[in-house]
Phi, psi and omega in degrees: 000315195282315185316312185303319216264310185325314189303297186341283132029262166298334188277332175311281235289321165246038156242032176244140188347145190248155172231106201294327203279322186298326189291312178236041186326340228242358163268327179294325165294005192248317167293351167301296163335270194337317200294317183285333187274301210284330174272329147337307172303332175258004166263352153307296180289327200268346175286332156299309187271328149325323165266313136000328157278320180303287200308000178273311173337309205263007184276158168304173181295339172257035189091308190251175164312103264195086195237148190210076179300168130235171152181160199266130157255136165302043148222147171323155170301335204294314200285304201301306185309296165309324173297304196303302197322310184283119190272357158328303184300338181314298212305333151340318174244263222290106195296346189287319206272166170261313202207143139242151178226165179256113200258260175222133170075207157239081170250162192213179170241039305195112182237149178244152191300078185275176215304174189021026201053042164251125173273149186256143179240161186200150175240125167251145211238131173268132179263337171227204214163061168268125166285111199046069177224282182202143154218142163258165178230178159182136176282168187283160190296007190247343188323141154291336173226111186280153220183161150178164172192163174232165192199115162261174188199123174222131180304120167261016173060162214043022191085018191254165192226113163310152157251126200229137164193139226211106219218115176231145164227131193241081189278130161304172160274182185074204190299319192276340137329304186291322206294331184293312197287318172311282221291327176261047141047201205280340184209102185250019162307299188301331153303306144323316182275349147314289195311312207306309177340279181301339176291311163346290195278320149324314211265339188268324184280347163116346187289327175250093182301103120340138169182158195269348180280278175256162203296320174199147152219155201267179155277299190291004159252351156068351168286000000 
């Protein structure tokens, strides 16, 4: 009898269904992983080729990046010129930068804002000099993003100044290509023309003083 019960038994168990999930959980999680590293791999790869795409857009047929602005300001060429000259004063209009400091001569040191927050640096040389004319840069030949610009101030009457300002970057490949391709987005005419837009409104509005003693003073520092 019991031999009888036994067979039985044994023959239920094994025609009875296998429940794979109850059987083997540590496989759906190890396919769960996997499943996660490949769309990683692939948001990695499609994140790569996406800032790879911007700089080949905006670059010109000789390569770099190439943005060229103007926009009328309410101040004398003198008071735009003295605020630009001291380049201390960028990070103020250009959002991309963190810090310029003033090195020696006219050499300057310049870090701009890079990919996970690592900044990218440079040391740059003013190459030209008109007083409330133009002045040009170019970073030095070792730059991780070889770079130069110019910015001119020509009188627009009633005491107003066109501001000219006129910028190329030959951003390398890898993180720091991309970062250049991040920060000017899909338009990097309009990102200037965004910076220039708030130096404008700054400066008409009082937030940023012009004055011939210093380069600039601010309000909230009352200097």
């Amino acid at each position: 009898m019991v031999g009888a019960a036994g067979t039985l038994f044994y023959r239920g168990m094994m025609n009875r269904p296998l429940n794979i999930d109850a059987a083997i959980p540590t496989a759906r999680f190890s396919e769960g992983i996997q499943t996660l590293a490949d769309r990683a791999k692939g948001w990695a790869q499609g994140w790569a080729e996406e800032f790879k795409g911007r700089i080949e857009q905006f670059r010109s047929k000789d390569g770099p990046i190439r943005v060229e602005k103007r926009i009328v300001i309410a101040k004398s060429p003198g008071e735009i010129y003295s605020f630009w000259r001291n380049f201390e004063n960028l990070p103020l209009i250009m959002s991309h930068l963190e810090s310029v400091t003033q090195t020696r001569g006219k050499r300057s040191h310049w870090i701009a804002k890079g990919p996970a927050g690592v900044p990218i640096e440079w040391d740059a040389e003013i190459t030209e000099d008109k007083k409330n004319e133009t002045i040009s840069w170019r970073a030095l030949a070792d730059a991780d993003v070889p770079n130069e610009g110019t910015v001119s101030f020509e009188k627009a009457g009633d005491g107003q100044t066109e501001l000219r300002v006129s910028m190329r970057y030959d951003p390398p490949g890898g993180e720091i290509g991309a970062a250049v391709a991040e920060f000017f987005g899909e338009d990097p005419a309009w990102k200037i023309e965004d910076d220039l837009n708030n130096f404008k409104e700054a400066v008409e509005g009082g937030e940023i003083m012009l004055g011939t003693d210093k380069s600039y003073k601010s309000r909230e520092d009352g200097n």
